[in-house]
N, C-alpha and C positions, 0 to 999 in steps of 0.2 A: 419699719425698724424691727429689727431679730429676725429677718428674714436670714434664708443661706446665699453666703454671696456665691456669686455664677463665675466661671471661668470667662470673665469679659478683661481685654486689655486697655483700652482706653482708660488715661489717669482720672479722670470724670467722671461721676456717675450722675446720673437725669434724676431729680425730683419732678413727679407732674406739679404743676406750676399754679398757685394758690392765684386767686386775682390782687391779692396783696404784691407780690411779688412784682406782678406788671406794673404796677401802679410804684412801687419804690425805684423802678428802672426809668422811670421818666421823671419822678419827684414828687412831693405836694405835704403841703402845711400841716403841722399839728401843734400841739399846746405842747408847751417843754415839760409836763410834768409827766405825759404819755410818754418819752422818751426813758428806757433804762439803762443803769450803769452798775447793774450787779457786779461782775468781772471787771468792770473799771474803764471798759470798751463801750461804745455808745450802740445800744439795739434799739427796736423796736419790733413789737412782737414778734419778737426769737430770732431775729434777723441783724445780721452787722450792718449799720447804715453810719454814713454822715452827716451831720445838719450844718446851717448856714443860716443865715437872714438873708434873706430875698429884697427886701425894700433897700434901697440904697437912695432915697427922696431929699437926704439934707444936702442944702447948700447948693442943688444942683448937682451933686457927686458923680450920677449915674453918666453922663459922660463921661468922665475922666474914667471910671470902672470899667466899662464898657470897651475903651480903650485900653486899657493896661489895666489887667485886674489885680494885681500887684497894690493896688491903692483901695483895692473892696473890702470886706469882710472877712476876715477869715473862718475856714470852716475847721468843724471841730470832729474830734475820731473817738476822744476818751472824754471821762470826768477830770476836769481841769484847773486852775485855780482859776482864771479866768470864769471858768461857769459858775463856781462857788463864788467868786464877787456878785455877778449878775443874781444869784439865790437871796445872797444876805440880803443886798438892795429892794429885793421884792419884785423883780425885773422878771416875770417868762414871758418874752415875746415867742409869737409865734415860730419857730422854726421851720424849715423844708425839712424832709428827710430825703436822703436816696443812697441806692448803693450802686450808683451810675462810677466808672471806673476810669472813664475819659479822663479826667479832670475839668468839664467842659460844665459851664453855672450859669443857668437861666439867674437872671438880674431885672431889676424894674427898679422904675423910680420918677418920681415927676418931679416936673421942671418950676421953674420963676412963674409960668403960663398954667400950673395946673394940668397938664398934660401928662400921659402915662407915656413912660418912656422905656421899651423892654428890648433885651438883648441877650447873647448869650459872652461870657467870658470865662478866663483862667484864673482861680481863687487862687491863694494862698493857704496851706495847712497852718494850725494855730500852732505853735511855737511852744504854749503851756500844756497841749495836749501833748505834743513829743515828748516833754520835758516829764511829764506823768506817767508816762511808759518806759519810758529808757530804752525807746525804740531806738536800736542800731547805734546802742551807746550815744544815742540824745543827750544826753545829760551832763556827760564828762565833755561836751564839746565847747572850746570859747566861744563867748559871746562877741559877736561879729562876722566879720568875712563868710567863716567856713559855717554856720547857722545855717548864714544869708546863702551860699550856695547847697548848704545841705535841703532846705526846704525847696528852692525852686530846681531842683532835681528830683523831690519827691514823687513817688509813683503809687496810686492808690492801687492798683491792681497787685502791685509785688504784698504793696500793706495787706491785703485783705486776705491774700495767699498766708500771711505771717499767721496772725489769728483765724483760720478757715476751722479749725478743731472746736473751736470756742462755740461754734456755729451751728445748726441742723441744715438751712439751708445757705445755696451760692447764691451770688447777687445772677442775674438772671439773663446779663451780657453773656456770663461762662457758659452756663447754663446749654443758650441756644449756639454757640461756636465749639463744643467739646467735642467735635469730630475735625475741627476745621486745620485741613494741612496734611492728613493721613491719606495714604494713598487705599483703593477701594479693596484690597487686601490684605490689607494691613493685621486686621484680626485674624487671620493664617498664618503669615508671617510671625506675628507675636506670640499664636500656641506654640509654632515651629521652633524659635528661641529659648524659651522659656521650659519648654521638653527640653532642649538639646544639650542645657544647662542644671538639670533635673530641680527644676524648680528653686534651685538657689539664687538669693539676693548678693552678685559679687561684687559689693559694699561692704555688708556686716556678713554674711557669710549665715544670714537667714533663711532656713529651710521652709518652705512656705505649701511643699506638695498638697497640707492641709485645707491648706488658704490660697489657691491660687490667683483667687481675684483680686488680692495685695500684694501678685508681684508684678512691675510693672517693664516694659521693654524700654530704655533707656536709646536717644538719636544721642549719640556722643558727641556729635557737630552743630547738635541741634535743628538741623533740617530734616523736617518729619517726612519728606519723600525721598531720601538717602536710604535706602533700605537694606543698602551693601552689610553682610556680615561682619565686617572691621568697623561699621559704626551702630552697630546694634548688641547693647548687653542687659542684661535682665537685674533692676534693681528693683528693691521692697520700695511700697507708697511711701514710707518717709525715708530712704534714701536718695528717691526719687523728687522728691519735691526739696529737697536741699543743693539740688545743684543748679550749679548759677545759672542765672537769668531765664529758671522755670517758673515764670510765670503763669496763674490764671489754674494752678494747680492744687485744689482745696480738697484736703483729706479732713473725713470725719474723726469726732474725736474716737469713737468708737473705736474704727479702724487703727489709730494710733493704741490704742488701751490694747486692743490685740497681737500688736508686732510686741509692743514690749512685754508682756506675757509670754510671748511666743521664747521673747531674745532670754527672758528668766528662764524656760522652760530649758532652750537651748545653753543656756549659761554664756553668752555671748555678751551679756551687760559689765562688760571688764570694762574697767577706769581707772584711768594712771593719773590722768591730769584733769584741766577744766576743759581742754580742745573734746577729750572723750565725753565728756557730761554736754556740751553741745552739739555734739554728733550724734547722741543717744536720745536727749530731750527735745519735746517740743517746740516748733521755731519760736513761738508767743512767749516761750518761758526765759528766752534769750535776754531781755532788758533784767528779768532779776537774777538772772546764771551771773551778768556782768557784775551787776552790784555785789551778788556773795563773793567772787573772784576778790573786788576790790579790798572787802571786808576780811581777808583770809581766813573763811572760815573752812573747815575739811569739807570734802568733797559729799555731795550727796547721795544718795541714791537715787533711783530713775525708774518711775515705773513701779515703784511699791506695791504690793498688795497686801492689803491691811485684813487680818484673819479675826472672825471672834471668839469667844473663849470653845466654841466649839470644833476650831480650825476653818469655817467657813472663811471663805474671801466675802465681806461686804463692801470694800473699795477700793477703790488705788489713788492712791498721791502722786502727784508728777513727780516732784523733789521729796526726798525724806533721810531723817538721822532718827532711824529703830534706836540706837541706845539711848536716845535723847526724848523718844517719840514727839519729834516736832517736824513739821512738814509744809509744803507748800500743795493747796491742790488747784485743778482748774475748774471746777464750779462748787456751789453754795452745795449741793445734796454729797457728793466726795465729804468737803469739808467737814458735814456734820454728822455720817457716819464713821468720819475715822474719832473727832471728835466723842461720840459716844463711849469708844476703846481707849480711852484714857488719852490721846493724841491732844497737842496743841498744833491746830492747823491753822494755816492763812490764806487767803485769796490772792491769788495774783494782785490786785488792787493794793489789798493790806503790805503784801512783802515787798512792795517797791514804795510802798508811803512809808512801811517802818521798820523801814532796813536796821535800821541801829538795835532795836528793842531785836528784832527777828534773831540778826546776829550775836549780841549779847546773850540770848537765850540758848545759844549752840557754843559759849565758852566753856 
């Protein structure tokens, strides 16, 4: 971390690999009280993971699961109301963690005979978890049909893309595939671009000469051995990671905190409507862009930085209203330096639990 980034084009960049890491990419048990929900998103030490129950033993179930996992357990992404039943109750069963992105769940469970019975199947996402994010406008959607297909449509790998900023590291499937699809000069090709274009992002029309390692070369077909100059243009990392069906693409938060510094610096942070405030913000900050939208409250800012009485920057806030000094940030140490500067700040978590108080405090 604070290193200088390198003229590298690949959207990925390699962490060396903790043995943590290996061990979350295949799964394994811990107490639910090791599990945290700081951001409101489920980690474990600094990592985005999912957990689940593994035992499925009553009644015989583990057949029917094993079969059609549709009928198992669901696993869980965020803090949820569901996990807060199981709290009041006194309930921490043991949990898996992983940040395995198949959607593919080792199961067990014994039978009438006392026998161990293990297999792998396709969980279902918890419904209260979506419901607590206001993932991809979760929350406004009717109860029924379109749920029921919103959820067995769900993709963990797009999800984990959504919050990857929230994060230090990737889950550890990206990790080892972040080359995979590029042809063997591809890093020539992408200086050759990226030069040819004088370092501009032609999305937001971000000059990045400074930062070259955050612009990235854009397949407009998406097939990453197309190498034809009509399907090759040079967008920033989070222009980049916004276009559709770019998966497995996890930008740090860092790196976001930089383009939009960058886009103030440039003055390119214009916003007419909410389309511009989701085109500018972080994907993660999308469930509570929705709810402020619903709330009409004015539009916010993006990418604040919050000065002290010295003119120093000590933070930035994702969302914020300077006249109002209230704000939305994406972690606890943000929060509590803007906080110090007189700011009412919220966590992700808090601004979609209390949307109405949030909004009311921007009338």
């Amino acid at each position: 971390m604070g290193a200088d980034l390198i003229d590298f084009s690949h959207s990925v960049k390699l962490d060396i690999l903790d043995p943590i890491d290996a061990l979350l990419g295949e799964g394994f048990e811990v107490n639910f009280k090791d599990i945290e929900f700081e951001t409101g998103l489920a980690s474990y030490q600094g990592r985005q993971v999912l957990l689940y129950i593994k035992d499925h033993s009553y009644n015989e179930k583990i057949y029917a699961v094993i079969e059609d996992g549709t009928k198992g357990n669901r696993f869980h992404i965020a803090d949820c109301e569901m996990l807060e039943r199981m709290r009041q109750k006194g309930r921490f069963d043991r949990y898996v963690v992983t940040n395995k992105l198949d959607g593919i769940f080792a199961v067990s469970g014994t039978n009438n005979s006392n026998e161990l019975i293990e297999g792998d199947t396709n969980l279902n996402v918890c419904q209260y978890c979506l419901d607590a994010l206001n993932y991809k406008k979760f929350s406004s959607m009717p109860r029924g049909a379109i749920r029921k297909k919103f959820v067995s449509t769900f993709e963990l790998a797009e999800f984990f893309d959504t919050y990857s900023s929230f994060f230090k590291y990737m889950p550890t499937g990206v990790a080892n595939n972040a080359s995979a699809g590029y042809t063997d000069d591809w890093d020539d090709i992408s200086r050759k671009i990226r030069a040819q274009f004088n370092y501009k992002c032609q999305q937001c029309g971000l000059d990045l000469s400074s930062h070259k390692g955050l612009l990235h070369v854009h397949h407009i077909n998406g097939v990453k051995s197309d190498n034809s100059s009509r399907n090759l243009t040079p967008l920033c990392a989070d222009c980049h990671r916004k276009q559709p069906d770019h998966q497995h693409m996890f930008i740090k938060h860092e790196e976001t905190k930089t383009i939009n510094h960058l886009r103030q610096e440039q003055k390119l942070n214009k916003k007419e409507n909410w389309k511009d405030i989701y085109a500018l913000a972080d994907p993660a900050m999308n469930g509570v862009i929705d709810l402020l939208e619903k709330h009409q409250v004015s539009l916010p800012e993006v990418g604040e930085e919050i000065q002290n009485d010295k003119q120093e920057v000590v933070t930035e806030l994702e969302l914020s209203w300077p006249l109002k000094k209230v704000g939305v940030a994406v972690d606890k140490t943000s929060a509590l330096a803007a906080s110090k500067q007189g700011w009412k700040v919220y966590s992700m978590r808090h601004a979609l639990s209390q949307m109405d108080d949030l909004a009311q405090s921007l009338r």
